[in-house]
C-alpha positions as CSV (number, residue, x, y, z in Angstrom):
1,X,23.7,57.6,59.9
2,X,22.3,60.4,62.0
3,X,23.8,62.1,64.5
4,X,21.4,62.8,67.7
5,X,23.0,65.3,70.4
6,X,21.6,66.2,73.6
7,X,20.2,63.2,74.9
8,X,19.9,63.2,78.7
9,X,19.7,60.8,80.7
10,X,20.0,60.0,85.0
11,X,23.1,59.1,86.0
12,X,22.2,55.6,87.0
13,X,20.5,54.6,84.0
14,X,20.2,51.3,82.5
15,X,22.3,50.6,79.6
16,X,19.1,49.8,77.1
17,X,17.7,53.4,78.4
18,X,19.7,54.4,75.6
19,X,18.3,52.9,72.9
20,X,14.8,53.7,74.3
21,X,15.7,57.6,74.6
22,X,16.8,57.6,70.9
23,X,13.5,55.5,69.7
24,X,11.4,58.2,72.1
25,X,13.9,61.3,70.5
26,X,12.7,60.1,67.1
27,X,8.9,58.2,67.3
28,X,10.6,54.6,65.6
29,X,9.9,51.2,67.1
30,X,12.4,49.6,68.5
31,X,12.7,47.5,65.2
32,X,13.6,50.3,63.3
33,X,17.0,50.9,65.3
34,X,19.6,49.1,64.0
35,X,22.7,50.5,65.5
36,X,23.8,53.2,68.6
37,X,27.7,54.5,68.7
38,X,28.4,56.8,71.8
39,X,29.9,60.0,70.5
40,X,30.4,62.0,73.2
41,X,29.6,61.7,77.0
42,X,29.4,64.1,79.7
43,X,28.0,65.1,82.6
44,X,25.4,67.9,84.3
45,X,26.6,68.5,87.8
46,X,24.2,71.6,88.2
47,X,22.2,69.8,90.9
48,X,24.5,67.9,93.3
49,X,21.2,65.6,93.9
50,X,19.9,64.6,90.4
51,X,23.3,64.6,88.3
52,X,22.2,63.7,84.3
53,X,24.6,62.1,81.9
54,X,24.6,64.2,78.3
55,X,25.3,61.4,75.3
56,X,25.7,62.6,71.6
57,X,25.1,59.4,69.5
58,X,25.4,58.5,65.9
59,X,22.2,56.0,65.2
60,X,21.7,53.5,62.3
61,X,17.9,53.8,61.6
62,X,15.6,52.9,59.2
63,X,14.4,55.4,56.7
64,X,17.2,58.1,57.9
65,X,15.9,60.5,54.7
66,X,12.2,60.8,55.8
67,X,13.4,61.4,59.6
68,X,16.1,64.1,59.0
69,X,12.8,65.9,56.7
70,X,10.7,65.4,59.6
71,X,13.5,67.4,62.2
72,X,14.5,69.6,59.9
73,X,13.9,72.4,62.3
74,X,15.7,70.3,65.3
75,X,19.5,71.1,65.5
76,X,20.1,68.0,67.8
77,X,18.9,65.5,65.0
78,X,21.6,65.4,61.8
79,X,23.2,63.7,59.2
80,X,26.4,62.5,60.7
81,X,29.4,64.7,59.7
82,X,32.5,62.9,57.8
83,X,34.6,63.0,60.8
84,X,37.9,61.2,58.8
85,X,41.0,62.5,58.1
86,X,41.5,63.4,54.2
87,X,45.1,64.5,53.4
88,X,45.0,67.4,51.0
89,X,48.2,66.1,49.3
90,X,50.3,63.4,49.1
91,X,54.3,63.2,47.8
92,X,54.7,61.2,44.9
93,X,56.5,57.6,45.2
94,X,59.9,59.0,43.6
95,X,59.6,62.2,45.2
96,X,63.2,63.6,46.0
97,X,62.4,67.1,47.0
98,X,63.6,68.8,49.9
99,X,63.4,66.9,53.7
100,X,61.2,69.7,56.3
101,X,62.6,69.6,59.5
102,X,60.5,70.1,62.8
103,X,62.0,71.4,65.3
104,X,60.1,70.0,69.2
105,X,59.1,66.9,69.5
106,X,56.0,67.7,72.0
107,X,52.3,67.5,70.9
108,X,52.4,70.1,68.1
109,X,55.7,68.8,66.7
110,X,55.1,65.2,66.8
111,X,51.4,65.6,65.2
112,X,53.3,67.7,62.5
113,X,56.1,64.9,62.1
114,X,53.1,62.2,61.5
115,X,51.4,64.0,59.3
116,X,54.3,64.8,57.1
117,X,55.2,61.2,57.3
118,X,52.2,60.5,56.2
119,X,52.3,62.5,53.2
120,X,55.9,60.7,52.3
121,X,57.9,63.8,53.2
122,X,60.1,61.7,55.4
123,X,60.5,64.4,57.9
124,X,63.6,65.4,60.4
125,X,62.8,65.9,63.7
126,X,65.5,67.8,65.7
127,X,64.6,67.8,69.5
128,X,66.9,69.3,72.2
129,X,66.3,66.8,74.7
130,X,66.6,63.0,75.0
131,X,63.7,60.6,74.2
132,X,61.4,60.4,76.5
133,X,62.4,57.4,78.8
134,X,65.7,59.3,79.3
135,X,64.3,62.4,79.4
136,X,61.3,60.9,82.3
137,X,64.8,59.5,84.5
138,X,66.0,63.4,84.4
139,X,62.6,65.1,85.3
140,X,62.5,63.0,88.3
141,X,66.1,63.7,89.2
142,X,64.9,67.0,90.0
143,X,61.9,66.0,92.0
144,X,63.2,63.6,93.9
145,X,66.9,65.0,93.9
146,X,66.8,68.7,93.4
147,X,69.1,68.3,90.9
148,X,68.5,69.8,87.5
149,X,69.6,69.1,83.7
150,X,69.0,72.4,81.2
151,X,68.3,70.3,78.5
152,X,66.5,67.6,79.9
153,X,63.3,68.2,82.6
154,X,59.4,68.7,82.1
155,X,59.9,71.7,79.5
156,X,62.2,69.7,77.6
157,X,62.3,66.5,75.3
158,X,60.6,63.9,73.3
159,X,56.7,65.1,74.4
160,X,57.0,68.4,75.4
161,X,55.3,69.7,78.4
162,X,51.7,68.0,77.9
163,X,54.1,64.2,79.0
164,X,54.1,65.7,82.7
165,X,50.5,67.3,82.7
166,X,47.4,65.8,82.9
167,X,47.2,65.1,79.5
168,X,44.0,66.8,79.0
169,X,42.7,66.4,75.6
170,X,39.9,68.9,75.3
171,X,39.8,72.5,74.0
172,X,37.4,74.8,72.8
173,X,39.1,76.1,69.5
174,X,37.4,76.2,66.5
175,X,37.8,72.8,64.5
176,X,35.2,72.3,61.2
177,X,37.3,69.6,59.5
178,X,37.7,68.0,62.6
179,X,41.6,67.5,63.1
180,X,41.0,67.0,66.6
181,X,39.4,63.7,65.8
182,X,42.3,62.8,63.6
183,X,44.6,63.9,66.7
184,X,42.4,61.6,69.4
185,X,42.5,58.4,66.9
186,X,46.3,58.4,66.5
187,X,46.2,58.4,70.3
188,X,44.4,55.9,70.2
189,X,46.4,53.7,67.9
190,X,49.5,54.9,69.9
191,X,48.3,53.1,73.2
192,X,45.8,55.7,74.4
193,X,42.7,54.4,75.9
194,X,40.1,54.1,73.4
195,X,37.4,56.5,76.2
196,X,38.8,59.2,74.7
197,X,37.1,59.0,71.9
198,X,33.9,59.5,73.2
199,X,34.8,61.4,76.8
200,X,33.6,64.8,76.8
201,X,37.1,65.6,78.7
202,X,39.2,63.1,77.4
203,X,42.4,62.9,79.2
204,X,45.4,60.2,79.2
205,X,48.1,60.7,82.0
206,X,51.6,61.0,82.1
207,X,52.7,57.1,82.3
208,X,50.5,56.4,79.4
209,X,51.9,59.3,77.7
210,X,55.1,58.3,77.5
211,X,54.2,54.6,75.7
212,X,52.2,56.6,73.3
213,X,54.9,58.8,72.4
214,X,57.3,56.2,71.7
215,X,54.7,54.0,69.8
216,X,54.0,57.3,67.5
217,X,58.5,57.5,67.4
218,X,58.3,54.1,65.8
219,X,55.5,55.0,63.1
220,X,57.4,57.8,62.0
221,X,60.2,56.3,61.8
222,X,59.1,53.7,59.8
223,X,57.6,56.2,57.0
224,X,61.3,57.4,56.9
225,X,61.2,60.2,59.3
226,X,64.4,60.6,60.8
227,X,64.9,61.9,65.1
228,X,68.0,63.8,66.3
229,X,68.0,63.9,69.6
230,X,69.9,66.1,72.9
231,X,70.3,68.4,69.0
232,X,69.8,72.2,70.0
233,X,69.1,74.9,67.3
234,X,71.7,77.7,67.5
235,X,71.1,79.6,64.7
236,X,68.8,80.7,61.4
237,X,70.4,80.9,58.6
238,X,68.3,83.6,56.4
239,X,69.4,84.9,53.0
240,X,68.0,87.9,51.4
241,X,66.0,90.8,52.0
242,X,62.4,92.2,52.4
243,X,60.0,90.2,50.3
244,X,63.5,87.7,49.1
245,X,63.7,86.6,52.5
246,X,64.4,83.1,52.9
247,X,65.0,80.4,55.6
248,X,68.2,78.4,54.2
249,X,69.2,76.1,57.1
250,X,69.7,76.1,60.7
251,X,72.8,75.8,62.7
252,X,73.4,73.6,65.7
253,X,74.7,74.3,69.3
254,X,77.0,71.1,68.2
255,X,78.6,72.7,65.0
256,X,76.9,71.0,62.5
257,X,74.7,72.2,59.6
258,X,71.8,71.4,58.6
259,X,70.6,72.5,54.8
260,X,66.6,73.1,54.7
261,X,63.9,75.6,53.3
262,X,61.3,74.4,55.3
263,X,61.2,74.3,59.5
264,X,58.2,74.0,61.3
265,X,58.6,75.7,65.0
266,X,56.9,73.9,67.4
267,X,59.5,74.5,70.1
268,X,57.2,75.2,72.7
269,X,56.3,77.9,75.2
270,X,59.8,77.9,77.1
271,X,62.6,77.7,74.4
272,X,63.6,81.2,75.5
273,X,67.3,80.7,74.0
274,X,65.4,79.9,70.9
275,X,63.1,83.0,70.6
276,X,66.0,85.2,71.4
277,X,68.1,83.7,68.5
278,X,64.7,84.2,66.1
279,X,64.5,87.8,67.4
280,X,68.0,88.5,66.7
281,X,67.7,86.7,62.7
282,X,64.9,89.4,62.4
283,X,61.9,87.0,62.9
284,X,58.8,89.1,63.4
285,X,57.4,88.8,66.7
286,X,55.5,90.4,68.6
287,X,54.4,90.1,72.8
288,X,51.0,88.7,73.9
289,X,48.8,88.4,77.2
290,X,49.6,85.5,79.5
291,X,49.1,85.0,83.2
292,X,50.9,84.2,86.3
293,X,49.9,83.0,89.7
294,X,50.3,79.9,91.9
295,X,49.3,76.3,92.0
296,X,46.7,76.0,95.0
297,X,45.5,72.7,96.0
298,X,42.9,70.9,98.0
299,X,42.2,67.2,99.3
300,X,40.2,65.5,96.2
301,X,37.5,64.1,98.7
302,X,36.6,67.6,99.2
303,X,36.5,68.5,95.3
304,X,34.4,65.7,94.8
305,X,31.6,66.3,97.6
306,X,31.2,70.0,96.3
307,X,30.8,68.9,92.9
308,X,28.9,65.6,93.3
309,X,27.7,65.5,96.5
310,X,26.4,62.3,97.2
311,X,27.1,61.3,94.1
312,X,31.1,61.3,94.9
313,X,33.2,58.3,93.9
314,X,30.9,57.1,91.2
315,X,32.7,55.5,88.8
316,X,31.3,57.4,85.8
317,X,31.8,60.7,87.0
318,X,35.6,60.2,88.5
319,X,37.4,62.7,89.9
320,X,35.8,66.1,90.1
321,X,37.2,69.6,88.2
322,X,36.2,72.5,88.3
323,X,36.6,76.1,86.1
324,X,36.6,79.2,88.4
325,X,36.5,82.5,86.8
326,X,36.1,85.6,88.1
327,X,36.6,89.7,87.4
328,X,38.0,91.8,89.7
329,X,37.7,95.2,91.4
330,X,41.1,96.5,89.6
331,X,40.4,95.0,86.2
332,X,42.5,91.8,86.5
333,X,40.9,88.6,85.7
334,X,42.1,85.6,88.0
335,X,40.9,82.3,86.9
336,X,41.4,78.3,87.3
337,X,43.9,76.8,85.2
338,X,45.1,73.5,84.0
339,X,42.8,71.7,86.5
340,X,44.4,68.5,87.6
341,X,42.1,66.2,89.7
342,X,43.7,63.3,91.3
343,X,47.3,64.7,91.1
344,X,50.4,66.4,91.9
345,X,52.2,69.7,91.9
346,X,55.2,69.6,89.7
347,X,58.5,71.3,89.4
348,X,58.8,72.9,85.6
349,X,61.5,74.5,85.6
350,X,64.0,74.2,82.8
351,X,66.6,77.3,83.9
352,X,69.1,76.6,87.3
353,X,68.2,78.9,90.0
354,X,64.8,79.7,88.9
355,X,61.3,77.9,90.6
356,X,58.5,77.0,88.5
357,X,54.9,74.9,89.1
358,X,52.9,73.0,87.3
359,X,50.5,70.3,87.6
360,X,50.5,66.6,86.7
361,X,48.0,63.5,86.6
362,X,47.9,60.1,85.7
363,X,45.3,58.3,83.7
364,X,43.6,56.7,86.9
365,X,43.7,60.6,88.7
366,X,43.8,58.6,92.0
367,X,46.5,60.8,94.4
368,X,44.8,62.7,97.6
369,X,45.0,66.2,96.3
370,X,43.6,67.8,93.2
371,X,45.4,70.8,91.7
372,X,45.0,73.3,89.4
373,X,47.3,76.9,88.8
374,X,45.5,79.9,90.3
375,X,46.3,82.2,87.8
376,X,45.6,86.3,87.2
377,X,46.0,88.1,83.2
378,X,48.6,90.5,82.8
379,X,48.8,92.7,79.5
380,X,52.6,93.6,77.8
381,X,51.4,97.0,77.4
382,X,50.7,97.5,81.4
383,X,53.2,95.3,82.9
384,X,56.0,94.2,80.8
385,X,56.7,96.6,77.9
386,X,59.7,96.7,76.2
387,X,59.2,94.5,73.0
388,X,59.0,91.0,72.0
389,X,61.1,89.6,74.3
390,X,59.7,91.6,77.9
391,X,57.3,88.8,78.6
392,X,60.7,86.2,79.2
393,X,62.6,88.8,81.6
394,X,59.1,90.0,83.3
395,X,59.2,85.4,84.1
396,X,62.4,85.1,84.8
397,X,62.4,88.0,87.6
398,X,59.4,86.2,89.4
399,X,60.9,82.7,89.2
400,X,64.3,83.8,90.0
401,X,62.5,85.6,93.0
402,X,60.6,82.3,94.0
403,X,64.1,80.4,93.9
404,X,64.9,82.5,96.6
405,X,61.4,82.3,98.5
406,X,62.0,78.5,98.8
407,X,65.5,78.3,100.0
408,X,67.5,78.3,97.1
409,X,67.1,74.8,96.8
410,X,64.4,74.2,93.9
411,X,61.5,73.8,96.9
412,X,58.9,76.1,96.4
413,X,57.5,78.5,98.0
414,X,54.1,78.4,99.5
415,X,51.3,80.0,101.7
416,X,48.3,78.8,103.6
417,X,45.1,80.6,101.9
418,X,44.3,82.3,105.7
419,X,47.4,83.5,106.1
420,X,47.7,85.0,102.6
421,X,44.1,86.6,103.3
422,X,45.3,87.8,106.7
423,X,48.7,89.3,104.9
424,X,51.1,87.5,107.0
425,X,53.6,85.0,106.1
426,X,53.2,81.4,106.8
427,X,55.1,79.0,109.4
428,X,54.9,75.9,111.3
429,X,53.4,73.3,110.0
430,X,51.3,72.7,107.2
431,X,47.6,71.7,108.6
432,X,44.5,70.1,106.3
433,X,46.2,69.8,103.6
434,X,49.7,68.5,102.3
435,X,51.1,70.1,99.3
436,X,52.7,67.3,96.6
437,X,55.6,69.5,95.2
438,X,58.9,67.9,95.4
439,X,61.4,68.6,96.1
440,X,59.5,70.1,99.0
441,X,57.7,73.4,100.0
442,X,59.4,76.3,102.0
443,X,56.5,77.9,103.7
444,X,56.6,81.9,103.5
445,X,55.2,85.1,102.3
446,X,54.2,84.9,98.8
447,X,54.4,88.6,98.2
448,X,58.4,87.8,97.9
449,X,57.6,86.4,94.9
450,X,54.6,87.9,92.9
451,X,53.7,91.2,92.0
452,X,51.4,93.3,94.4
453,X,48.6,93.3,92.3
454,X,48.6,89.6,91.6
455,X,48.4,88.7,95.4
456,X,45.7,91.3,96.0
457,X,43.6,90.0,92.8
458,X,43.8,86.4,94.6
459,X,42.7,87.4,98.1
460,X,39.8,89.2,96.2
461,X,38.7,85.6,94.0
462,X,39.3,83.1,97.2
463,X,36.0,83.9,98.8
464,X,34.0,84.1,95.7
465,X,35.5,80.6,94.8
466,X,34.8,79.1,98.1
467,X,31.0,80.2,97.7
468,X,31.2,78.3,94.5
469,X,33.5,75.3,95.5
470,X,33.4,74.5,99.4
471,X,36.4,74.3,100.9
472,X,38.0,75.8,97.9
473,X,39.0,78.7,100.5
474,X,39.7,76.8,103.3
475,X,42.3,78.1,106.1
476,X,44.5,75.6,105.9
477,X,44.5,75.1,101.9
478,X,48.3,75.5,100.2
479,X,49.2,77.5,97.4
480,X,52.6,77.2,95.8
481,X,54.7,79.8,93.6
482,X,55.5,80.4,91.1
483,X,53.0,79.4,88.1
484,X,54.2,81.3,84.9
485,X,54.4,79.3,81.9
486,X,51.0,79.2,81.5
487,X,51.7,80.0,77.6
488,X,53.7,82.3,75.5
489,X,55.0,85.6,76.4
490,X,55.1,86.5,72.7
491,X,53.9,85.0,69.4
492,X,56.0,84.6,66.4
493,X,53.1,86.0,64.0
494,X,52.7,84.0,60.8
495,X,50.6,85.0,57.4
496,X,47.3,83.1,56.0
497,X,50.0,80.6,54.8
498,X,51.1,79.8,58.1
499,X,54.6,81.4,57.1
500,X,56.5,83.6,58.9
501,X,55.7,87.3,58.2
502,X,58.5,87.9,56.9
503,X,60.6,84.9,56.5
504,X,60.1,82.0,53.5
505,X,60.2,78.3,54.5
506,X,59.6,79.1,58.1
507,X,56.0,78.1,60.0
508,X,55.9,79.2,63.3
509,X,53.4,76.0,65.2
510,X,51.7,75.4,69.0
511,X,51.9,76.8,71.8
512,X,55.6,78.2,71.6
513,X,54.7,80.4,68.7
514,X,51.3,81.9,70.5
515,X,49.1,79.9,68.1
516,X,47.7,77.3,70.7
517,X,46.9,76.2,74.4
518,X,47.6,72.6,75.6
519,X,47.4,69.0,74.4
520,X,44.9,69.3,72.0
521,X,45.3,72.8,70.1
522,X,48.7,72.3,69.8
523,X,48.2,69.0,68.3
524,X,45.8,70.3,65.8
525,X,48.0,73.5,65.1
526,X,50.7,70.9,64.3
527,X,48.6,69.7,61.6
528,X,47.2,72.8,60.1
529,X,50.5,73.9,59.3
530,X,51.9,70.6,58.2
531,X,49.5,70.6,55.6
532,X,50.7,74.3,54.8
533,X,54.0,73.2,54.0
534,X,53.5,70.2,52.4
535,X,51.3,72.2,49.8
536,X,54.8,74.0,49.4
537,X,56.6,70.7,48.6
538,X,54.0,68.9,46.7
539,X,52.7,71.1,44.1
């Protein structure tokens, strides 16, 4: 087959125009086509008034040798790549070796778990929170309740974060054996819809997230992988010293034992008991970049006419996004992040008395606001230093003080976009638009809550993001505090073996350990280092 990428076409095109564009692309008759699969399709929103639809396609065509000769100089006419999954090894039938564990059962976790299965490892999964129909009745305890459980909310349990997100399933990491693919079509298998195969931004939603979690729960299982859940990790037991150091088993918040040489982490970016427990064993860490900020919010209808125009509500295109970038006067980067169209504003939070926001979507992205975190970089060096674990107290002071901001209650708090421009609290009522947090938004000063420098980065971006997006800087638009778990504060740093530095049998995974960034990455991390271990087990 060949793989033809780049071919454009108007947004309203016939479905044979297709088949016609590739026979143009390539001078055959239409004789000579035998088969089109759709690839990849996206969109070119450049010009509100002629929007183009961007198709890679894998084509079935006669005489495929002479034509690849003939484009040889054409990088958007190939051979299609091998795109399956190959495992690199496999356990033996009678194999009797030792069980890995994984420990977080969210995207990186549960991609690592499968794979092991896979392989006939017969994996243990320990996860500190319930499964995820237990864990979804908790989450919405606190939205709808205010009441929160520590070990059971949108940080915690059987799908990590990503089951209250969008569920966006697109990233621009680096993939040449294309795990990502492998990642998509277990989705798929799972209950995922099968566009995301072929979506340039493939997402699934949270209700369809948690059917596909338990669907890939059951495959596992049935390989002989074996859950434990509401099981907390307490403690690393490590024998030996310098180069003889070696991961021996982990201890449980419950008193039991568990006897293992090989744990992936995939614990995710807010186990901060967890960290501090791998800190104190001697893990090598170190702390990393992140950013903080807000989630701001807008009426979709008005996302959708800046980026479409006329064009708004077509089927095809569904709810608008956008990416918004932009470099400030005091060195601070502030950017979009986590676009959600079509949804809510979350409360993430997983410690009492602390505020935290995120965004959340479902599959049909058909609520009246869109969201996305409003966020500005920060550096460990500049603003947190004090070693590994800074980057946790730096969050916990800013959520602790957003707590406070919103009442003490677990509402939020929140500012109108012309008041924060005009430096003045916010009161009354809310105006255009309506934030979605639950339990509620406390409106106020945000400055009680973020740093100085993050405020003034944000009044410096809105205009330049209203110029791009109208109405992205409207008067009466809410933003809501406190976004800061918008990845790691540190990164447990791991050799070319995917190991721990300095510490045998353990593979630090996802977006916890500072290796990844949402859904997809994480995923795909999970993998990577699956495959690392098992080429420990299996030699």
């Amino acid at each position: 087959m060949l793989r033809l990428s780049d071919i454009i076409l108007p947004l309203d095109h016939a479905p044979e125009d297709l088949e016609r564009a590739v026979c143009a692309k390539l001078g055959i008759a239409p004789a000579a086509l035998h088969r089109v699969h759709m690839v990849r399709r996206g969109n070119d929103a450049r010009k509100k008034s002629a929007i183009k639809l961007v198709y890679v396609l894998d084509v079935e065509v006669e005489d495929e040798a002479r034509i690849l000769t003939g484009f040889a100089e054409d990088q958007h006419v190939r051979a299609t790549p091998d795109t399956s999954y190959h495992f690199p090894v496999m356990a033996p039938a009678d194999y009797s070796g030792p069980r890995p564990v994984v420990i977080g059962a969210g995207p990186c976790g549960l991609l690592a778990a499968l794979i092991l299965a896979q392989m006939g490892l017969k994996p243990i999964i320990v996860e500190r929170g319930k499964a995820v129909r237990e864990r979804t009745k908790d989450t919405w305890g606190l939205w709808r309740k205010g009441v929160l459980d520590p070990e059971s909310n949108v940080q915690y349990g059987e799908g990590g974060a990503g089951t209250f997100s969008d569920g966006k399933l697109y990233s621009r990491i680096k993939d040449p054996r294309h795990l990502g693919r492998k990642v998509l079509v277990e989705f798929v298998k799972a209950g995922a819809p099968d566009d995301i195969l072929y979506e340039a931004h493939p997402h699934i939603g949270t209700f369809r997230l948690v059917t596909m979690v338990m669907s890939m729960r059951d495959t596992i299982e049935k390989l002989g992988g074996e859950y434990r859940f509401s099981t907390r990790v307490s403690g690393f037991d490590v024998q030996g010293e310098g180069e003889d150091r070696q991961l021996r088993g982990l201890h449980l918040a419950d008193g039991g034992y568990i006897e293992t040489s090989h744990v992936i982490m995939a614990v995710g970016h807010s186990a901060r008991d967890t960290f501090e427990v791998l800190h104190e064993a001697g893990v090598t860490m170190e702390a990393k970049p992140f950013a903080i900020g807000v989630r701001i919010e807008h009426p979709q209808s008005w996302v959708d006419k800046a980026r479409f125009g006329a064009c708004a509500g077509n089927e095809i295109l569904g709810a608008a996004a956008y990416s918004l970038s932009h470099q400030c006067s005091n060195g601070r980067t502030v950017y979009s992040f986590c676009m959600c169209p079509g949804g809510r504003v979350v409360a993430a939070t997983s410690e009492e008395g602390r505020v935290v926001t995120n965004g959340m979507s479902q599959y049909s992205r058909a609520e009246f606001n869109a969201n996305s975190g409003l966020v500005v970089t920060i550096d460990p060096g500049k603003d947190y230093p004090g070693g590994p674990l800074a980057g946790i107290a730096f969050q916990r002071h800013w959520e602790d003080l957003a707590y406070i901001a919103g009442g003490s209650n677990y509402q939020a708090p929140g500012q109108k976009v012309s008041d924060l421009l005009a430096g003045r609290a916010s009161s009354g009522d809310f105006g255009a638009v309506i934030p979605s947090y639950k339990p509620g938004v406390h409106l106020t000063d945000l400055r009680e809550c973020l740093p100085d420098y993050v405020i003034d980065s944000i009044r410096e971006a809105l205009p330049v993001f209203g110029r791009q997006v109208a109405g992205y800087d409207h008067p009466d638009v809410i933003m809501t505090g406190v976004e800061t778990r918008t990845s790691s504060p540190l990164r447990i740093t791991r050799g070319k073996d995917l190991q721990s530095l300095n510490t045998r049998g353990l593979y630090p995974a996802g977006e916890g350990a500072g290796y990844a960034g949402g859904i997809l990455s994480a995923a795909v991390d999970g993998i990577r280092v699956a495959e690392a271990l098992a080429a420990e087990l299996v030699k």
